[in-house]
C-alpha positions as CSV (number, residue, x, y, z in Angstrom):
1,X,0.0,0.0,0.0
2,X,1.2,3.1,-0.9
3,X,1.1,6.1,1.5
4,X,1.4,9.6,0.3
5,X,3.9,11.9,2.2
6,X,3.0,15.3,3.4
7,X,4.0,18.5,1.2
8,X,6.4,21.4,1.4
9,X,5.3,24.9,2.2
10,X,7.3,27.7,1.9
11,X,7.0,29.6,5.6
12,X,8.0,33.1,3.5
13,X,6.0,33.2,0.1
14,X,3.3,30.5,1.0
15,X,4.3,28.2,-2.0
16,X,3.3,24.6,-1.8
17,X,5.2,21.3,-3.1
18,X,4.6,17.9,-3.5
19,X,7.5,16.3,-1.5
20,X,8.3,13.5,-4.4
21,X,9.3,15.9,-7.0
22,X,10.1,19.8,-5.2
23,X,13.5,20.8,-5.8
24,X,15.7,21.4,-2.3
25,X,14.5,24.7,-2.0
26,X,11.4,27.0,-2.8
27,X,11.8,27.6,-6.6
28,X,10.8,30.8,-5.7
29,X,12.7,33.0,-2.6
30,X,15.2,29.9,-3.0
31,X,14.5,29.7,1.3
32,X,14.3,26.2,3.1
33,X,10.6,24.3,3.3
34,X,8.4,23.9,6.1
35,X,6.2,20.3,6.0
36,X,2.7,21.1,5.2
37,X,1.5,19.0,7.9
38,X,0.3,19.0,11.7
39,X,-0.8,16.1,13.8
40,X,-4.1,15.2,15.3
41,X,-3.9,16.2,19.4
42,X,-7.0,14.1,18.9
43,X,-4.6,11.2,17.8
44,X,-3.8,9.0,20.8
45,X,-0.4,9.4,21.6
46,X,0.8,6.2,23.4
47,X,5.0,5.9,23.6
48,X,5.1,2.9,25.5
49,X,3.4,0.6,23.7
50,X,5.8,1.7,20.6
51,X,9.1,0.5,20.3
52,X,12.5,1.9,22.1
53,X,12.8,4.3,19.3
54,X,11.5,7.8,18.4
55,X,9.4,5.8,15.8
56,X,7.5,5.2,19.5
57,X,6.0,8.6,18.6
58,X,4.4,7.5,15.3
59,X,1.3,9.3,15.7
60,X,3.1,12.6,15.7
61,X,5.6,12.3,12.7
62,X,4.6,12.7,9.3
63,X,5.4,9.5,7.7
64,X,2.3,7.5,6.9
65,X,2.6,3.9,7.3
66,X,5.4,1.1,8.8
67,X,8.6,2.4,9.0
68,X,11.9,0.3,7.7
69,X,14.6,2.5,9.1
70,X,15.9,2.4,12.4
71,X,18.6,2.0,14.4
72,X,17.0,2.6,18.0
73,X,17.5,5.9,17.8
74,X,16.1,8.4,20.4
75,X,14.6,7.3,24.0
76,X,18.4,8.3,25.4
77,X,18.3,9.2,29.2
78,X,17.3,11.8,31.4
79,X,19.5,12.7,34.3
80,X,19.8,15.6,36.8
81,X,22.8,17.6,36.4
82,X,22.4,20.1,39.3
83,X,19.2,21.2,41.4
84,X,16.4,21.7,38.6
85,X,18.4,21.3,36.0
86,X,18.3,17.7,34.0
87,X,20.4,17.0,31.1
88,X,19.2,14.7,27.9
89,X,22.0,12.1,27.0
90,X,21.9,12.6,23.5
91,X,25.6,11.5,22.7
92,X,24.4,8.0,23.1
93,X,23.1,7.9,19.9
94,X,23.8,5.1,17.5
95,X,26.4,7.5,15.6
96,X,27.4,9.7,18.8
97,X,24.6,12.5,17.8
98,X,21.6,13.6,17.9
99,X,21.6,14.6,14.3
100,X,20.3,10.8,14.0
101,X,17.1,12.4,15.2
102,X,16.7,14.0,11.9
103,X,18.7,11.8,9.4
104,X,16.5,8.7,10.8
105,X,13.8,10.9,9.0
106,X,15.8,11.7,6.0
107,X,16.6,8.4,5.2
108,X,13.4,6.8,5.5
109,X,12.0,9.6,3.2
110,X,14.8,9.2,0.8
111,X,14.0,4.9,0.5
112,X,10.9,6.0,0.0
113,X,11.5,8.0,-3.0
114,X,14.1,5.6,-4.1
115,X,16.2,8.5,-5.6
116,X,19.6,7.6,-7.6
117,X,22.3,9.1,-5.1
118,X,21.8,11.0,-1.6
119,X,23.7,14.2,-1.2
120,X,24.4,15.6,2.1
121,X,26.8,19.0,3.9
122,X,28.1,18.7,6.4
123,X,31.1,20.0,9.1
124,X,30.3,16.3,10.8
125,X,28.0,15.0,12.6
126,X,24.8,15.5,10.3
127,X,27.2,13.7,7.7
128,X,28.1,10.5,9.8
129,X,24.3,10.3,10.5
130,X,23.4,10.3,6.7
131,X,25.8,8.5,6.0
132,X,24.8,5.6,9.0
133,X,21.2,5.6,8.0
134,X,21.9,5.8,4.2
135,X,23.7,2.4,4.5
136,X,20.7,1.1,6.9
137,X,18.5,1.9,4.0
138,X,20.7,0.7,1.4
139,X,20.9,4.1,-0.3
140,X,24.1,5.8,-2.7
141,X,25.7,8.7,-0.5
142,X,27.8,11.5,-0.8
143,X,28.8,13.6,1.9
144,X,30.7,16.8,1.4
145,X,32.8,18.6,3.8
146,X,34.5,21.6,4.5
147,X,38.6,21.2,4.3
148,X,40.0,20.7,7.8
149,X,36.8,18.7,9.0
150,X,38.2,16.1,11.9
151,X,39.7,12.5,10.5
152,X,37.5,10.7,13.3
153,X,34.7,12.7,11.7
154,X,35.4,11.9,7.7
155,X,36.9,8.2,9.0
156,X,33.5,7.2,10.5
157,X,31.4,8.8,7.1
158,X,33.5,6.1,4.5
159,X,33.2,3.8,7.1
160,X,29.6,3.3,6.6
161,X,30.2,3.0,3.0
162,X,29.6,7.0,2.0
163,X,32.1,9.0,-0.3
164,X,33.3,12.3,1.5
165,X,34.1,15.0,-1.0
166,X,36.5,17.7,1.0
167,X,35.3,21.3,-0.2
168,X,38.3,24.1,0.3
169,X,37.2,26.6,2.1
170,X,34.4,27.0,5.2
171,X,30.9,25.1,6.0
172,X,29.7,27.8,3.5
173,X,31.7,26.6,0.5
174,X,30.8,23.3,1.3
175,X,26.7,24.0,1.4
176,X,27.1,25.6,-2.1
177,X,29.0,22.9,-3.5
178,X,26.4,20.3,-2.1
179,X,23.3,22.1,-3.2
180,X,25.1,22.3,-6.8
181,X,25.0,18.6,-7.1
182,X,21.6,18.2,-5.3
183,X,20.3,20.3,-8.6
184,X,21.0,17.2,-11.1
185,X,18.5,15.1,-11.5
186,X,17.9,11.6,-9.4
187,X,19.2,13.2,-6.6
188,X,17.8,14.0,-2.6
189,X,19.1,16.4,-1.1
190,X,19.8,15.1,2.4
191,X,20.1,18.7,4.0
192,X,19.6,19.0,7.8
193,X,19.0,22.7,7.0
194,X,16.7,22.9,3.8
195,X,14.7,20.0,4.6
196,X,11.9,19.8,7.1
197,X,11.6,16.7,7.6
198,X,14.7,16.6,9.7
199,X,13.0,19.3,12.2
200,X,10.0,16.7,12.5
201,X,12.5,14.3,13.7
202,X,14.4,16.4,16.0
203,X,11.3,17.1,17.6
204,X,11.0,14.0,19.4
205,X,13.7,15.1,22.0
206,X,10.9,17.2,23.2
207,X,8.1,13.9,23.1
208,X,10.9,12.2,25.2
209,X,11.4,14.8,27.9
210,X,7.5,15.2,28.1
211,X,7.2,11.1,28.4
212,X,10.0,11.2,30.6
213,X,8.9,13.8,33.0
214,X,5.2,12.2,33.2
215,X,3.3,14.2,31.2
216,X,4.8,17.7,31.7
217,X,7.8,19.5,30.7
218,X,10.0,21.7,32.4
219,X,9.7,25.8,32.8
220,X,12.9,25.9,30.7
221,X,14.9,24.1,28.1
222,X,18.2,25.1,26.9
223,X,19.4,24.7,23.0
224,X,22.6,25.2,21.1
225,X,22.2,27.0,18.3
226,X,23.8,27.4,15.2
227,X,21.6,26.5,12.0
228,X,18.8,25.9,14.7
229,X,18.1,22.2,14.0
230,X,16.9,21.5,17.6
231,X,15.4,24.4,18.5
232,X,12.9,24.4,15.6
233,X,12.1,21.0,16.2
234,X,12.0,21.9,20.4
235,X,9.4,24.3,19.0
236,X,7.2,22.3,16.9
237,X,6.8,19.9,19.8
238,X,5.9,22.6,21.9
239,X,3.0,23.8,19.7
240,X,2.3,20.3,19.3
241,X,1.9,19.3,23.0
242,X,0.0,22.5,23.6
243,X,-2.7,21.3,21.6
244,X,-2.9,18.5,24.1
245,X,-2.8,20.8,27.2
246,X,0.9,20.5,28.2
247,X,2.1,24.0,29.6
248,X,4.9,25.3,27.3
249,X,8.5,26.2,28.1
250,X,10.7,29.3,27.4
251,X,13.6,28.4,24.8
252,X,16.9,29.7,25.7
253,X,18.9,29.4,23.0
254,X,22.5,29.2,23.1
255,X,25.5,30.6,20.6
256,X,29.2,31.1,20.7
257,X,30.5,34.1,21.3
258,X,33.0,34.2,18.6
259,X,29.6,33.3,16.0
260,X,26.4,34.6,17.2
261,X,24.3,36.4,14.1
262,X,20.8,35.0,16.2
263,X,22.4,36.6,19.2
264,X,23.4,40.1,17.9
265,X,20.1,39.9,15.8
266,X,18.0,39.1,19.0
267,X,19.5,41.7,21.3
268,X,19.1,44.5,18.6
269,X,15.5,43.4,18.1
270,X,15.9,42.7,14.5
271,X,13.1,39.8,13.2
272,X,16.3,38.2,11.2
273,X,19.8,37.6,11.2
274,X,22.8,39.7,9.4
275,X,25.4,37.6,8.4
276,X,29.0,38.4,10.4
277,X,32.4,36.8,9.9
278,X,33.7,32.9,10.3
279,X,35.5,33.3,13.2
280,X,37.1,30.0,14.8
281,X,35.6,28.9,17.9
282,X,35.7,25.4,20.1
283,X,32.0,25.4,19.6
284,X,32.9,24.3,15.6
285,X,29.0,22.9,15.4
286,X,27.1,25.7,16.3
287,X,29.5,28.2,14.0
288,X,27.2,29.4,11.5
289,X,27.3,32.9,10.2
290,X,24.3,33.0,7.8
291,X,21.9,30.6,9.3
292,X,18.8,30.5,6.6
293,X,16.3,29.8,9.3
294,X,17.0,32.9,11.3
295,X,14.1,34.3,11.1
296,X,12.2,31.6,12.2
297,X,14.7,30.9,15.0
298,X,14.5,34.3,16.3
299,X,10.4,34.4,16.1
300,X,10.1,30.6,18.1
301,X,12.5,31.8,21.0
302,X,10.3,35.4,20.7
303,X,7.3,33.7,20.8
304,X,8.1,31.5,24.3
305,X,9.2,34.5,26.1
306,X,13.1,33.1,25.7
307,X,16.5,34.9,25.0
308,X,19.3,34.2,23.5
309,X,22.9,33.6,25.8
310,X,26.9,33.6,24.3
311,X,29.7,31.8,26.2
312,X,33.3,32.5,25.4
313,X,35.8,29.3,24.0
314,X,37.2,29.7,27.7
315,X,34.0,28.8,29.3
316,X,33.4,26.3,27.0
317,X,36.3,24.5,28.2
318,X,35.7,24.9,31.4
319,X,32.3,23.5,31.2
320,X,33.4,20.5,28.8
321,X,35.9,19.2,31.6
322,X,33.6,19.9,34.5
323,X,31.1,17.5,32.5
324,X,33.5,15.2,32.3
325,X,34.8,15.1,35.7
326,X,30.6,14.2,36.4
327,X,31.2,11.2,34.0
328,X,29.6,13.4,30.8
329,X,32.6,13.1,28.3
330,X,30.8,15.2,25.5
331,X,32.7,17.5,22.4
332,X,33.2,21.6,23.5
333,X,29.7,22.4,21.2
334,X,27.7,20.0,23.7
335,X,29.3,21.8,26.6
336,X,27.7,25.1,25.2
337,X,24.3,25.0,27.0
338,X,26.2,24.0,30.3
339,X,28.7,27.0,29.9
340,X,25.7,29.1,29.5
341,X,23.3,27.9,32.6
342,X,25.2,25.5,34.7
343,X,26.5,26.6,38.1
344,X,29.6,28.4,37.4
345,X,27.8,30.9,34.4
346,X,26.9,34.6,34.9
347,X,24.3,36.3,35.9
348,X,21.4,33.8,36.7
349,X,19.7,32.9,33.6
350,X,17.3,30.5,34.7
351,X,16.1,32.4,37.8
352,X,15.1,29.4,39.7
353,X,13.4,27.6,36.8
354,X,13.7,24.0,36.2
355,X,15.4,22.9,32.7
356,X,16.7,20.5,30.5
357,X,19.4,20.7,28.4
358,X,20.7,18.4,25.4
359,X,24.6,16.7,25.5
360,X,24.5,16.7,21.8
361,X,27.6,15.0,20.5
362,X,30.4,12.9,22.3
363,X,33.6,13.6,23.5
364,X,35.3,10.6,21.5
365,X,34.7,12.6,18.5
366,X,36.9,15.4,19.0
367,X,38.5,15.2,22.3
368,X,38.9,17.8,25.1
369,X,39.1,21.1,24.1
């Protein structure tokens, strides 16, 4: 039986798309989709009699029908990090990341369409979880990254049986280059950016926390931010469990100092990002100086009475090894939301409030800081 999968609507122009033959991007502001689709809070939403993946959530994702790709992805643990404050274990992912969230989705769209190759960009992580699922579904894949991208990093990609093409120049370069070959025909466009229905599967960090908490979420939670992956997805589960009467949280979202276009853009009130400079940082994953769904970003932490924190490379190391020495080995970007809220940081940014935050990616990827 065939199912049909939900469309693509632009969020700035209001065009629509069916999602087996769009091109990457709106064909007409060139901007990334939204998914023309929203669950039924009628829908019962039952995780425990699913399996222990984020496939548990079925009723809330927008792929019709039985699912083929999985590698027990999601359901990762919940522990308390310091009074009211809880951290989500997302490191122990099959491939180290939570980016398996979203290329889970991505792959099982892509088998679906059967295209000839997969294209991804990535500076990592996104790329070894295209790459991991890509080989679950048997699908061609081509990862491109930017020169100077870790060896642990590319290593792991063509070990799950994707080519890496190394771009010269920055994570910029490399998106250009990838959305160049994404153009010829036969080809999806595995883009963690572009594509929406990455965000639908990072949104089931969010269904865990709620599930995991009993029901409820906390006052607060905490997101890295750099092309704003997580947060959008954090936001589309809030909407979503808010149609079921589950009281939302603020987002605080979290950049790097060296970095920060939502940051600036958020403190100077502006509804989207300018792009500033590539500047090197610890916080490699969350270094984005254009990101195209700042606008968005900017009006979901706006709209949940959130803000927007920086932390310096120096805190960043400091709150990497203090995770560490708590038996959290994590890479620096993952210590981010920790710099920014954890007991050493400025200022008192929660203000009492309970939160989660995510450990995104581990430590054996890149090593301490």
């Amino acid at each position: 039986m065939t199912h049909a999968l939900p469309g693509y609507l632009c969020p700035e122009d209001g065009t629509r798309a069916d999602a087996r033959t769009a091109p990457w991007c709106c064909p007409a502001c060139g901007g990334p989709w939204d998914l023309d689709f929203v669950p039924d809070p009628a829908a019962p939403l039952e995780p425990a009699a699913g399996p222990h993946s984020l496939w548990r959530y079925a009723a809330a994702l927008p792929l019709p029908g039985a699912f083929a790709v999985s590698l027990a992805e999601g359901y990762t643990p919940l522990v308390p990090l310091a009074e009211r404050i809880h951290a989500k274990l997302d490191y122990l992912m099959p491939t180290l990341s939570f980016k398996d969230r979203g290329a889970v989705m991505l792959a099982e769209v892509a088998r679906r369409l059967a295209p000839r190759q997969v294209v991804a960009d990535s500076s990592g992580n996104a790329g070894t979880s295209v790459a991991a699922y890509c080989a679950r579904a048997g699908l061609d894949c081509e990862v491109f990254v930017p020169q100077g991208t870790s060896e642990k990093k590319t290593e792991q990609i063509r070990a799950h049986g994707a080519a890496v093409r190394i771009v010269p120049g920055g994570r910029e370069a490399t998106a250009r280059a990838a959305r160049e070959a994404a153009d010829a025909p036969g080809v999806f466009y595995a883009s963690h950016v572009f594509n929406p229905y990455f965000l639908h599967g990072t949104k089931t960090y969010v269904y865990e926390i709620w599930e995991a908490l009993g029901g409820r979420l906390p006052e607060v939670l905490v997101v890295p931010v750099g092309n704003g992956t997580l947060l959008l997805g954090a936001a589309l589960a809030v909407e979503e469990l808010a149609r079921r009467g589950v009281k939302a949280p603020a987002l605080i979202a979290v950049q790097a100092e060296a970095v920060a276009p939502l940051a600036d853009a958020f403190a100077a009130g502006a509804e989207d990002a300018e792009p500033v400079e590539q500047r090197p940082t610890l916080a490699e994953g969350i270094a984005i100086p254009a990101p195209p769904r700042g606008r968005q970003i900017l009006a979901a932490v706006r709209k949940s009475g959130g803000t927007f924190l920086t932390v310096s490379d120096g805190r960043l190391r400091e709150a990497q090894l203090d995770l560490a020495r708590r038996g959290l080995f994590v890479e620096p970007t993952a210590a981010a939301c920790w710099a920014a809220v954890g007991p050493d940081a400025s200022g008192d940014p929660l203000r009492g409030r309970t939160a989660v935050l995510p450990l995104c990616g581990a430590g054996a990827k890149s090593g301490l800081a």
